[in-house]
C-alpha positions in Angstrom: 8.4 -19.6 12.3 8.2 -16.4 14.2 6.4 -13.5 13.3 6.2 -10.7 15.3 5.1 -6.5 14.6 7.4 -4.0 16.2 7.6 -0.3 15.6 11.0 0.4 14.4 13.2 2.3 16.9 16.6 1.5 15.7 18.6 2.7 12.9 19.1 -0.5 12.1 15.7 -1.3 12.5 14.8 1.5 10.0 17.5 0.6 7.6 16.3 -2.8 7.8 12.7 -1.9 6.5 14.1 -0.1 3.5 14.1 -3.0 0.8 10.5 -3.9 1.3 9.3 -0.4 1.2 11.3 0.7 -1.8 9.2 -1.9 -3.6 6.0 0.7 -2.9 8.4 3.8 -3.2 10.6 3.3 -6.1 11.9 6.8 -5.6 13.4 6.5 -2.4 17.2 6.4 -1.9 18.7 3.7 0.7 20.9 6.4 2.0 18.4 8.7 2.7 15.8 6.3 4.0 17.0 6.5 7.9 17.2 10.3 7.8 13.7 10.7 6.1 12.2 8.2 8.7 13.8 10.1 11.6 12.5 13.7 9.8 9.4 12.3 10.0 9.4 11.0 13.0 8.9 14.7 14.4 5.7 14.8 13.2 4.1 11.8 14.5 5.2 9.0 11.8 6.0 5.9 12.7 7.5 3.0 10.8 5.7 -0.6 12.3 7.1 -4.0 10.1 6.6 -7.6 10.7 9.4 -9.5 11.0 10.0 -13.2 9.8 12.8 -15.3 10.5 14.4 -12.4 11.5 13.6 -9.6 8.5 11.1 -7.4 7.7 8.5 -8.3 5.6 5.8 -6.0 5.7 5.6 -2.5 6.4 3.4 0.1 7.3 4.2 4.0 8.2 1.7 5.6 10.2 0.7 8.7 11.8 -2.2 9.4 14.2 -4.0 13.1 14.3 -7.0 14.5 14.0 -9.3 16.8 12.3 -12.4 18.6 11.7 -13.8 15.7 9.2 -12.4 12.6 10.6 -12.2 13.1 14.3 -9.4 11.2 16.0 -7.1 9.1 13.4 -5.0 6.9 12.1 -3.5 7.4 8.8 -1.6 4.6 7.0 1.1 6.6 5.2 2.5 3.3 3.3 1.3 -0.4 3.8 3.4 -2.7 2.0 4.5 -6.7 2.0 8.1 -8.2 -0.1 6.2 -9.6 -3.3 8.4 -12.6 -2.1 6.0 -12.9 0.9 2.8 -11.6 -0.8 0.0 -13.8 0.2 0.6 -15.1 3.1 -1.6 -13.3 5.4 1.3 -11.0 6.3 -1.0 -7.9 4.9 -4.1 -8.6 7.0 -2.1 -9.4 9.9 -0.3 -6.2 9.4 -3.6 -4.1 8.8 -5.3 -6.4 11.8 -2.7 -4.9 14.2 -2.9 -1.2 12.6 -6.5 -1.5 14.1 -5.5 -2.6 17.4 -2.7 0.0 17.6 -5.4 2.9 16.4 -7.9 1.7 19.1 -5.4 1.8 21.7 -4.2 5.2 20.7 -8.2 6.4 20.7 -8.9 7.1 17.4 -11.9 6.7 15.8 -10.8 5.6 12.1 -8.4 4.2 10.1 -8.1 5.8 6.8 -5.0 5.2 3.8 -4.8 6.0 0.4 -4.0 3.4 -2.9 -3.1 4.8 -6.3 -5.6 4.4 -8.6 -3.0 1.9 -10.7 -2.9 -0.7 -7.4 -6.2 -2.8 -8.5 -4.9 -6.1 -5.9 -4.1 -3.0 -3.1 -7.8 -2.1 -4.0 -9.3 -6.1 -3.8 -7.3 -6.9 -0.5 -8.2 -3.5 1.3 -12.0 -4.2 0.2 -11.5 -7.8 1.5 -10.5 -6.6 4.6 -13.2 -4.7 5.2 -12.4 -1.5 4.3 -14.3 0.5 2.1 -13.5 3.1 -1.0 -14.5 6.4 1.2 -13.2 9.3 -1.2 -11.2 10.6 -4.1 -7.6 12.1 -3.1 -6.5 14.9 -6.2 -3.2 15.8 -6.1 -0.8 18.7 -8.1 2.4 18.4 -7.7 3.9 21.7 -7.0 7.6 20.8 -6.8 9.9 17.4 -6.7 11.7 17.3 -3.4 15.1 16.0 -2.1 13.6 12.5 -2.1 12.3 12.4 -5.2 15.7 11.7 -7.5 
């Protein structure tokens, strides 16, 4: 069985990657998935997914910056694996090459966020090394175009 991490470059590619995401983002809409991934692309996102057996089975959308706090940066947008595929090692191989993709773009940490509702999200990140560094507060303002 071959697994393999690629970012997505391809429409198809992109379109590819929607089914597993949706299943973090129940709000997005398969039609508008390419075009949001493309809008974003602008600003630095990019969509990475491991493949098996020729599909997607994890994803991750990512964006490196930096800032005052942080320094240099990667920030995991969405990190998700098909619950058909969940425990497998396809997460920590996934987050294992996020690391490896930050260091080679220079940044200095690696930073997501987990709703407060995603208690296994919470285990597995902590398992992984990572460690509960803040509190993100939100107010939402507006729903957008996405959001239907």
């Amino acid at each position: 069985m071959t697994m393999e991490i690629r970012i997505a470059s391809t429409d198809e590619e992109i379109a590819a990657c929607f089914p597993v995401m949706q299943t973090l983002r129940p709000h997005l809409v398969e039609s508008g998935f390419v075009p949001l991934v493309r809008r974003l692309e602008a600003g630095g996102y990019r969509l990475a997914y491991l493949q098996e057996s020729g599909r997607p089975v994890a994803v991750a959308g990512l964006r490196t910056g930096e800032n005052i706090p942080w320094g240099r940066f990667m920030y995991v947008d969405d990190l998700v694996t098909d619950p058909a595929h969940r425990s497998r090692g396809h997460g920590a191989r996934m987050l294992a090459w996020l690391r490896e993709y930050a260091r080679a773009a220079g940044c200095e940490q690696l930073r997501l966020d987990s709703g407060v509702q995603r208690k296994d999200a919470h285990r597995f990140y902590e398992r992984e090394g990572m460690t509960l560094a803040s509190y993100h507060f939100c107010e939402i303002l507006a729903s957008g175009p996405d959001r239907q």
